[in-house]
N, C-alpha and C positions, 0 to 999 in steps of 0.2 A: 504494500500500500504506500506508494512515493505520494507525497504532498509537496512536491518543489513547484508544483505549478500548482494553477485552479483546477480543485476535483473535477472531475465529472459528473459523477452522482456524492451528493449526500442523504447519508439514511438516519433517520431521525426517531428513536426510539422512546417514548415514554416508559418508565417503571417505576412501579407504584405495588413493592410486598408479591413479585412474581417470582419468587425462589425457587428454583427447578426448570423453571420455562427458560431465564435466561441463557444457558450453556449450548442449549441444543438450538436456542433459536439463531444466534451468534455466528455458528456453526452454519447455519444453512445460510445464512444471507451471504456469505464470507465466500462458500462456494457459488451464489449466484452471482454476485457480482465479480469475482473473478474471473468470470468467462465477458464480462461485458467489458471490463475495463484494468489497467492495473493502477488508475490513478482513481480512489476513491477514499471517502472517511464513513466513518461508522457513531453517531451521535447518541450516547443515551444521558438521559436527563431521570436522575435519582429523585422522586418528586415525597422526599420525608420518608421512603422506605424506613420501616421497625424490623423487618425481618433478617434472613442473610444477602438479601438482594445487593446490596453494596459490596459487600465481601466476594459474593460472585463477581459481579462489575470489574471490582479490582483486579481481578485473577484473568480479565482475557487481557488480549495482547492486541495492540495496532487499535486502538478505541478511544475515542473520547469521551469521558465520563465528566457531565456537568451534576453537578449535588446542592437539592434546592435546600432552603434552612428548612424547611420545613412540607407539609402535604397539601399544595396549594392546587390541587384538580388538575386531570390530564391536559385542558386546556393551556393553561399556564405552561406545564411541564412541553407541549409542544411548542410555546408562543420562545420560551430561553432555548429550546435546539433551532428551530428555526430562524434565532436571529445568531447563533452562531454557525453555522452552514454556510460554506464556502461552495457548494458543489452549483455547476451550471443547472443540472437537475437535484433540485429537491426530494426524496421519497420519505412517505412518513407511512409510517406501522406501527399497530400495539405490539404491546412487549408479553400480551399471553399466549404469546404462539398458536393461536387461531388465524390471523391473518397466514396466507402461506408466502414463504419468500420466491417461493418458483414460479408465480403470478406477475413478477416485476417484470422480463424481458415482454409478458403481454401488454402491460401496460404503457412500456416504452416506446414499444413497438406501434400502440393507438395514438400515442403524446406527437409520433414522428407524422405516422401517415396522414391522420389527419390534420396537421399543424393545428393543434391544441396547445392550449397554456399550463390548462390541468384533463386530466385523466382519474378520474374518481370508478372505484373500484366499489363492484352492486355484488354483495353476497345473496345470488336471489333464494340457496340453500341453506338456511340459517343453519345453525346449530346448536342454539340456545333454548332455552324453555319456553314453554309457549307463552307463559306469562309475559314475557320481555320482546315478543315477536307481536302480540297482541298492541303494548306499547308502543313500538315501532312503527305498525299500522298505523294506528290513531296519531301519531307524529308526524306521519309520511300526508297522512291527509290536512290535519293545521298545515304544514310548511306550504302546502300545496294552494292552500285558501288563501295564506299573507304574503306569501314569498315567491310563488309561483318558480319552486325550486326544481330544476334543469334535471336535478337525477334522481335516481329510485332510492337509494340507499347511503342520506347522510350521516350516517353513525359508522359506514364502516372507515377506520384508518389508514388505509391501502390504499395510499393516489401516491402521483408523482404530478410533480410541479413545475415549470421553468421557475426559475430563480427570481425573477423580476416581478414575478405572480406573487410567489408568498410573501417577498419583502416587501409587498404593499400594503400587510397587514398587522396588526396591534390588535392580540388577539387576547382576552380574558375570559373569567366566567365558565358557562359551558358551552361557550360560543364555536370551537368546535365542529362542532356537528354541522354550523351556519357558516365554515368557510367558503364551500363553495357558491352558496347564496349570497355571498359577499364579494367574491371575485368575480360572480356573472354580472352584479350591477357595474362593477369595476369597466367592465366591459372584454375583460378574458373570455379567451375562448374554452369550452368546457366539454370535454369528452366522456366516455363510461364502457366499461368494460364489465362484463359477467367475471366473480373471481370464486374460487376455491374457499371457503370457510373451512374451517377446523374446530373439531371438537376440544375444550379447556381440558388440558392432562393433569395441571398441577394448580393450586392454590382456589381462589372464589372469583366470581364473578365483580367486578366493581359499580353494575348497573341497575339501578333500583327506582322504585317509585319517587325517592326523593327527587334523583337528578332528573327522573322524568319532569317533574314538579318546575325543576330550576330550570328547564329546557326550553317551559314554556313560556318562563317568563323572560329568557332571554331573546325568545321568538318575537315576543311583542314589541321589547325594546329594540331588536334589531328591523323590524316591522318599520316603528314608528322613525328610529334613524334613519335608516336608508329615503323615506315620503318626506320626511320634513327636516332633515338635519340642516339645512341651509335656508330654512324660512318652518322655524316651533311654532312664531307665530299664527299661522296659517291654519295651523291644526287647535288652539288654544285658541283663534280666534273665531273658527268654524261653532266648538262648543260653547262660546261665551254668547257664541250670534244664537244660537238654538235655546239656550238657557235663557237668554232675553226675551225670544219671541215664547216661551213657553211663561215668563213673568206678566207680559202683556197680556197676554191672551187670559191668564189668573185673574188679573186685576180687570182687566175687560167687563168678564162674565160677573165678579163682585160689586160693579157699579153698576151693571146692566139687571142684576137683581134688587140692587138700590132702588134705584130708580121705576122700575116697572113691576115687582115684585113686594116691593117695601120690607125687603130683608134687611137686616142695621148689619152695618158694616164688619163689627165686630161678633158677628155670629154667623159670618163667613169664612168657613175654610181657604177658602179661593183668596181671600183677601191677603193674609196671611203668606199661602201657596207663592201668591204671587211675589211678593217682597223678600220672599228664599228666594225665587227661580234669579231676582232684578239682584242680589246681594252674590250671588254665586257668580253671575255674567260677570258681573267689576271684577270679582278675585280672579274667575279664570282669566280674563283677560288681561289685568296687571302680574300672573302667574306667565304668562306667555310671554310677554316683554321681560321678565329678569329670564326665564329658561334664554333668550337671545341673545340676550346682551352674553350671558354663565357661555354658549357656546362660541359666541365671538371672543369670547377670551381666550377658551380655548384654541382657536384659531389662529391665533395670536401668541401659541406657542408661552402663554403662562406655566411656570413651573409646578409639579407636581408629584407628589410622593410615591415612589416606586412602587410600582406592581407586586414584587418579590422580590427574594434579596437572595442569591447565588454564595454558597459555602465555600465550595471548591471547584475548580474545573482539570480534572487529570489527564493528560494523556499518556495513554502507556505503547 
């Protein structure tokens, strides 16, 4: 594995307490890209592992091992390999050896012919519980309603990237699953490939009803980013306009029972109703102007406190 020049491929490994998965998976990718190249690296990113996963880590040879302070979600742990990856092609895989490494020259081989940016890899054969395929479903269908997401299967990790693709991203959360929904508004080009899944040999699954949970509210938030991130107020101002005309129409119907009904005003729900609907429109609305102003600052490249904080980075 020479690094005198710019890799070729970089392989981007999350591990996160997968003791036993790592040796043999090492192993296979080492032989797969040895037939593709001899100029490549090998990234894995220690995301607060408890178990012997680091101690494995340390024991292969020709790897770089980045070690987070702590377990800060698969996200993360791909967003610190991904921003140290040198390779022209990007490739990222989980570390429970499910994904298969013999799948890669396929999906190089889609990245090439049809001049794609990324190449996103569809387990259409799960291998997982049906609980978690069920999940999946209902995931694949929201992304489908907000995001109008380009592939079948954003949960699997098995893509390959040009370089210029993933350095466009600043990725947290369980954002994830949403990078390619992130590179197609990018305006990347986005391919897919059918891949091999594998059945989990050794350790637990890490995918549960929670992160389903967290997935979906990162769906929203990347939803509502991507429609308004260059005009909050748009959307802030949409609801404050609906809140109003729902305030009007309250107080409308409460004078209009005044008046021709001889209801007192104060024995009007509607009256009331209405002066919530009129008190909510000002807040949303002065809410949409500070969201504006908070993201022009951003913009603007204001300083702000680290993502995560990086222990060590080894190469052996």
């Amino acid at each position: 594995m020479a690094l005198s020049k710019t890799p070729d491929y970089s392989v981007v490994v999350p591990i996160f307490e997968e003791s036993g998965n790592i040796l043999p998976l090492d192993k296979e990718i080492k032989a797969v890209l040895s037939k593709l190249s001899n100029n490549y690296e090998i990234i894995y990113v220690n995301d607060g592992s408890k178990d012997n996963s680091l101690n494995e880590l340390k024991s292969l040879k020709k790897v770089t091992i980045i070690e987070l302070n702590r377990n800060y979600g698969q996200t993360t742990a791909f967003d610190a390999g991904f921003k140290a990856a040198q390779g022209n092609i990007i490739i990222s895989m989980d570390g429970d050896g499910q994904d298969d490494p013999h799948e890669i020259p396929k999906l190089l081989k889609k990245l090439k012919e049809g001049n794609f940016d990324v190449v996103a890899g569809w387990r259409k054969n799960r291998k997982d519980k049906n609980g978690i395929k069920i999940l999946t479903k209902i995931g694949r269908s929201l992304r489908g309603l907000f995001l109008k997401d380009p592939i079948h299967d954003s949960g699997c990790a098995l893509r390959v990237y040009k370089k210029e693709a993933i350095k466009s991203l600043d990725i947290g959360g369980e954002m994830h699953r949403y990078i390619v929904a992130l590179l197609n508004w990018k305006g990347f080009r986005i391919g897919e490939v059918e891949v091999n899944h594998r059945p989990r040999l050794h350790g637990k699954t890490k995918y549960g009803y929670d992160k389903a949970i967290r997935g979906f509210i990162d769906l929203i938030y990347i939803w509502f980013i991507n429609k308004y991130y260059q005009r909050p107020l748009h959307f802030f101002g949409y609801a404050s306009l609906f809140s109003l005309a729902l305030g009007i129409l309250s107080l409308g119907e409460s004078i209009f029972a005044r008046l021709f009904l001889n209801l007192s005003l104060n024995r009007n729900g509607f009256f009331f109703l209405g002066f919530f609907f009129l008190i909510i429109a000002g807040m949303t609305f002065a809410f949409g102007i500070i969201i504006d102003i908070l993201i022009k600052i951003h913009l603007n490249n204001s300083p702000f406190e680290r993502r995560y904080y990086i222990r060590e980075v080894v190469r052996n």
